[in-house]
N, C-alpha and C positions, 0 to 999 in steps of 0.2 A: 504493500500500500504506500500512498504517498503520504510521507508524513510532514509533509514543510507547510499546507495547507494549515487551517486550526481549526478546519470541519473537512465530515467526512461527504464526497458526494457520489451521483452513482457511481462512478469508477471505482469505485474500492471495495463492493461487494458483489457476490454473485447469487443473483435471482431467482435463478432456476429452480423451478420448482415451488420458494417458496412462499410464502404469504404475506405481504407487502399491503402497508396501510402508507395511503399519499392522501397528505392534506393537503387542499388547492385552495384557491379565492376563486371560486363560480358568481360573487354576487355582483347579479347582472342590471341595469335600468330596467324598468314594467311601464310597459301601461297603464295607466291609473283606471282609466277605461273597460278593458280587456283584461289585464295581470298578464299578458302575455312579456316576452322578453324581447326588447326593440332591438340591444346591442350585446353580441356574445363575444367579445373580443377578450372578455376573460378565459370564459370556455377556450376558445382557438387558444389564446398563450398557452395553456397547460397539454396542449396535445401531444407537444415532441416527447415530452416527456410519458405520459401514459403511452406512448407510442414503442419508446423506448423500454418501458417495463413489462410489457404486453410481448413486444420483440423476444426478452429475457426467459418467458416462460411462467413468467410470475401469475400468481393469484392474486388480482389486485382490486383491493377497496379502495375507492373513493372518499372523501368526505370532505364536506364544504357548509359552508352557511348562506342563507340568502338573506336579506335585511336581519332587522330581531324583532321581539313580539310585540313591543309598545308601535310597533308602525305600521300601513300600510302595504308593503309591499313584501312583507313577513309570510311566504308562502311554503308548499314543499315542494317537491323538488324532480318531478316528475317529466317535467319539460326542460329542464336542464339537462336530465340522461338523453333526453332524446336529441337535443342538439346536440353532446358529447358524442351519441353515434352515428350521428350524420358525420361531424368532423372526422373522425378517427373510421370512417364506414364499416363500423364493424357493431355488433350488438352491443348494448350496455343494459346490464339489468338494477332493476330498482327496487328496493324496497322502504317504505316508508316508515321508517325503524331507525334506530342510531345503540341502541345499548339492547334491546329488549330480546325477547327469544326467537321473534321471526328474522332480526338482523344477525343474532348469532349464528341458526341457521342453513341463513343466507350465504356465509361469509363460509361455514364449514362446507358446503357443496360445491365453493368455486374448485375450477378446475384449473390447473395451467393456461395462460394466456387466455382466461375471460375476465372483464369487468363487470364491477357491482358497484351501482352509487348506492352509501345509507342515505337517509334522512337529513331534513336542514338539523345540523349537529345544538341549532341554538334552540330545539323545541327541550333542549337539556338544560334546565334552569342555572344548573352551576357553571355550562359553558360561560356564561357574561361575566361571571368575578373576576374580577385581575388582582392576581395573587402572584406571587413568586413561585418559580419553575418547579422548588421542592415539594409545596403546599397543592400543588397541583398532580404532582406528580402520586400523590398519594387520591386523587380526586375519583370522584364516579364513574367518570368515561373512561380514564386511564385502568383503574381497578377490572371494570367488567370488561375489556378489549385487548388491554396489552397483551395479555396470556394466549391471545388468540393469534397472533402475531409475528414474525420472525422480524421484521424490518421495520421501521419509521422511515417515510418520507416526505420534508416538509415545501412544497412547492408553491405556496400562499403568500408571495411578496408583498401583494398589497394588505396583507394580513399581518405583516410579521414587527409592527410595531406596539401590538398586543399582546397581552402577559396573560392570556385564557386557557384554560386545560388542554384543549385539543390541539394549540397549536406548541406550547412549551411542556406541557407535563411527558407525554410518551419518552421525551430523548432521555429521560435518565430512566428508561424503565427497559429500554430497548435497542439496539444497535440502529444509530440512525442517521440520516445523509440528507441535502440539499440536492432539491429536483434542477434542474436542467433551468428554467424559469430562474428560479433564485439567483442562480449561480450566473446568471447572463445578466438579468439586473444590477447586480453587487458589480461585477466589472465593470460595464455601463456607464453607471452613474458615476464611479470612482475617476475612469476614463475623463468622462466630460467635466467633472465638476470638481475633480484635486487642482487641475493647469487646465484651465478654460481659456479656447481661442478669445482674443479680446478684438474689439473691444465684445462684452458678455453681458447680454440685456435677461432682464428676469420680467415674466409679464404676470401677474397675480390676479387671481379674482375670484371667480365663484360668489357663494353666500356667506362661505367662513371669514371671520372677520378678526376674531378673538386671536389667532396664534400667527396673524402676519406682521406686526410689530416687531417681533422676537426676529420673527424669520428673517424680517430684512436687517435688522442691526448683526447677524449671524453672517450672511453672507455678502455683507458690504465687510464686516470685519474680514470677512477669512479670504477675500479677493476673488471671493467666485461671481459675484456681479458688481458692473460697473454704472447699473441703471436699474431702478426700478420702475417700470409701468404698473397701477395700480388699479383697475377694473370691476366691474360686477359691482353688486353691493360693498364689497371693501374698500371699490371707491371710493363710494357714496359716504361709505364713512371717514374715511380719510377728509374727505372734502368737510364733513360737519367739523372733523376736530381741528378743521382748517382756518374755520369761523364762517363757513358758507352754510349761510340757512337753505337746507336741505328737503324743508316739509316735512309735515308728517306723515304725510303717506309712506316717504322713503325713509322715514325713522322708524314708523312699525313696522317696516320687512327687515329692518335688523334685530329687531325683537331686543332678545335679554345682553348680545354682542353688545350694544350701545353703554357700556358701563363707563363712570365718569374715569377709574381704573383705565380702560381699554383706552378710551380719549385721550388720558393724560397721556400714556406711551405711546400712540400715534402722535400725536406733537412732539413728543421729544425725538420720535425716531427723525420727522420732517426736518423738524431744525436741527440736528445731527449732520443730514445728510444734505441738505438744500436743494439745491438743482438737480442731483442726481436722482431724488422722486419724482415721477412725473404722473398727474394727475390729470382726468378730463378736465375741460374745457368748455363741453356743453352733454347735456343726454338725452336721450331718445324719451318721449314720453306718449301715451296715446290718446290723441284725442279727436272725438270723431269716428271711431273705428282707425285711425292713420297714425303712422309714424310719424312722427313730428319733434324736430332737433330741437332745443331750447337752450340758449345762456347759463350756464350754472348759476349766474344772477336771478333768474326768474324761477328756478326749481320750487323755490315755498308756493308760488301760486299756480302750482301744476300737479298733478297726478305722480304714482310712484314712478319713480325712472326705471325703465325697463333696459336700458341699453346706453353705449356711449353713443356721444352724438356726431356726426357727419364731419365736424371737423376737428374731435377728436381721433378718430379714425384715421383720417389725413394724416395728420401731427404724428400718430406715434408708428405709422407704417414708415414714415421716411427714419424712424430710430431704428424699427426693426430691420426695415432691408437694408443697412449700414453694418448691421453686426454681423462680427463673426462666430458669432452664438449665440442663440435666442433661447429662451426657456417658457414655457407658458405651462399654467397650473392654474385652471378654473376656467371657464367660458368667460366673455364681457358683458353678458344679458342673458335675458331669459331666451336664450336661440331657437326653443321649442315653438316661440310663438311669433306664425308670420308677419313677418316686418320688422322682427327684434333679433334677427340673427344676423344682420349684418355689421355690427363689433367683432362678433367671436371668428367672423366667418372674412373678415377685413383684414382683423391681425392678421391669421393661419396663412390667409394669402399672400402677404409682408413674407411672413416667415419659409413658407417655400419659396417667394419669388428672390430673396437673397442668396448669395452664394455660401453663406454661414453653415452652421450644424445648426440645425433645428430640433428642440427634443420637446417632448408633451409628459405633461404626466396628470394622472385620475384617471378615472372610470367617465366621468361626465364630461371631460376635454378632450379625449378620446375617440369617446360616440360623436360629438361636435367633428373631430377633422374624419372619421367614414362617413355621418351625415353631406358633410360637405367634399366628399372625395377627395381628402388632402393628408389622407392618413397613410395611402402607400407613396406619398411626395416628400415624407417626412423623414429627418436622418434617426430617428430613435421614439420610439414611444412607449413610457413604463408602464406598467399594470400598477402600480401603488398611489395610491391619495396621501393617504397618512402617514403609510410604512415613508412615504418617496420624504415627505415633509419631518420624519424624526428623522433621515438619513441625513437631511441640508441643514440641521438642525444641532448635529454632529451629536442625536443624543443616542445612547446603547438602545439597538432594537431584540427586545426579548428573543424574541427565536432566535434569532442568530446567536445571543447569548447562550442557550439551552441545545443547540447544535454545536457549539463549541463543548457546552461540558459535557456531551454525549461520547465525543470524541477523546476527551480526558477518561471519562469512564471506561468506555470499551475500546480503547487503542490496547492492541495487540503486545501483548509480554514480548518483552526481550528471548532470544530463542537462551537456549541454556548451552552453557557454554562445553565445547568440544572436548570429551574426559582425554583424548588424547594429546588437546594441547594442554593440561594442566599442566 
């Protein structure tokens, strides 16, 4: 085996034969409508991987989450397998179980080279505690499954900055290895984001608002961007703690984000950094049924801002098709709603149309560049929202912690030494 790594991944064990549990990140956008699934771009990332275990011989569980239960879109998981064996064209069998007798045995009749999805893993109430890897590793899910098990594998990047049973407890119970997925992300991002071509624009948005203050004093400190565009509703909020009355419409779609807290540290980050933030200038708002640009001046007597406006768009395409690295993390508006995608859909085109690296990263920034066919234009795109945001963040992401002390645990003894050369 190689041992200069500090985890172990498939290369170091052999399959064949036996019974192999891979945790993935399947959770996919729905239809609020339907509950069907718009975007599988999680599914497709996990395939080389299943592909590759499938290849080996192995008997292989699946196991994933799809939202959690306080939401909406908290379903199970029955059209996910079905997408899975479209991708991979091969059968994938389900059953809607994760610990119980009909999952146990489900898991005992696989055979070499079939697949089995359990259950969304979070109809497991203790899956959601974030606990430490030991406290876990004594846990429910771990307790009734490890035994059933010869291998752990953790392929759930955009999961892996959660400290949940299923994704950290198995590696100290079990001989266990980073999927294929993982292992491409972890270089990736190391690649693009340790010596980033410069100059290195960072484009921010979404509805999260709370943890982009941090992020940008983290990555202006450690020279990984040289510019921040600031977008979506964390605009909007940037702009309040700017001193631009924003209204209220666009102040309750930041809900409980709007803390005096969160305010204070968007001003400090601003005046930190000065120039190098760059904020709209005007935003899209609807009125009439129509997209309609407005002055951030005029925002209080208008509707909630759905999008950046017409000449903010201009403004920061000529930053981004300048760079020689762009990063975008969150949509610019609500892109789902026609006439309000053309922010999200403005950057992405900036960002292919320069000659830079271009990288994405979430689930919802993602869907935006294959909605808008800009996603095979693009030099890299992660599977992680969160996991990608503790990695710029430079904070320790649990699984990778708990595949590291897998490795400490079951690395292989020294051989013993040769009685003829004593």
């Amino acid at each position: 085996m190689d041992t200069d790594r500090d985890f172990y991944t498939l290369d170091d064990f052999d399959f064949k034969e036996k019974t192999v549990l891979l945790r993935v990140d399947m959770n996919c956008p729905l239809s609020k409508e339907t509950l069907e699934i718009t975007n599988d771009v999680r599914i497709r990332a996990v395939v080389p991987t299943v592909r590759e275990l499938v290849g080996n011989r192995a008997k292989l569980v699946v196991m994933t989450h799809q939202s959690r239960k306080d939401r909406w879109d908290f379903i199970g998981l029955e059209q996910h397998a079905r997408r899975l064996s479209r991708n991979l064209n091969m059968p994938v069998a389900y059953v809607d179980d994760v610990i119980g007798d009909e999952a146990k045995a489900a898991i005992g009749a696989l055979e070499p080279g079939q697949v089995l999805l359990l259950g969304n893993v979070r109809e497991i109430d203790s899956e959601s505690e974030e606990s430490d890897m030991h406290v876990h590793a004594d846990g429910e899910i771990v307790r009734e499954l490890a035994p059933l098990f010869d291998h752990y594998v953790c392929d759930a990047f955009g999961a892996a900055h959660r400290s949940q049973c299923s994704l950290v407890g198995f590696q100290l119970r079990i001989p266990s290895a980073s999927g294929r997925l993982m292992a491409r992300e972890l270089y990736a991002l190391q690649s693009i984001f340790e010596n980033p071509r410069r100059p290195s624009v960072f484009i921010l948005g979404g509805a999260k608002f709370t943890d982009i203050p941090h992020m940008i004093d983290v990555v202006m400190e450690h020279g990984m961007a040289d510019t921040v565009i600031i977008v979506g509703l964390a605009g909007n909020a940037f702009l309040h703690a700017r001193g631009v009355d924003i209204g209220d419409a666009s102040r309750s779609a930041l809900r409980e984000d709007l803390t005096e807290d969160n305010v204070r540290l968007a001003g400090e980050v601003m005046a930190k950094y000065g120039s190098r933030i760059l904020l709209p200038i005007d935003v899209a708002v609807e009125r009439d049924g129509r997209r309609v640009s407005v002055n951030i001046g005029d925002m209080s007597a208008e509707g909630p801002a759905l999008d950046i406006g017409d000449l903010s768009i201009g403004k920061f395409q000529k930053v981004i098709e300048a760079a020689s690295t762009s990063f975008m993390s969150g949509p610019a508006g609500m892109f789902e709603k026609p006439g309000f995608e053309n922010g999200t859909k403005g950057l992405m085109e900036a960002m292919v149309a320069g000659k830079g690296l271009s990288v994405l990263g979430g689930g919802h920034t993602a869907g935006a560049a294959e909605r808008f066919d800009y996603a095979d234009r693009m030099s890299y795109i992660s599977t992680g929202g969160g996991a990608l945001e503790t990695y710029l963040l430079k904070d320790p992401m649990p699984v990778i912690e708990a595949l590291k002390e897998s490795k400490r645990l079951f690395a292989a003894s020294p051989p013993e030494p040769d009685a003829r050369t004593c």
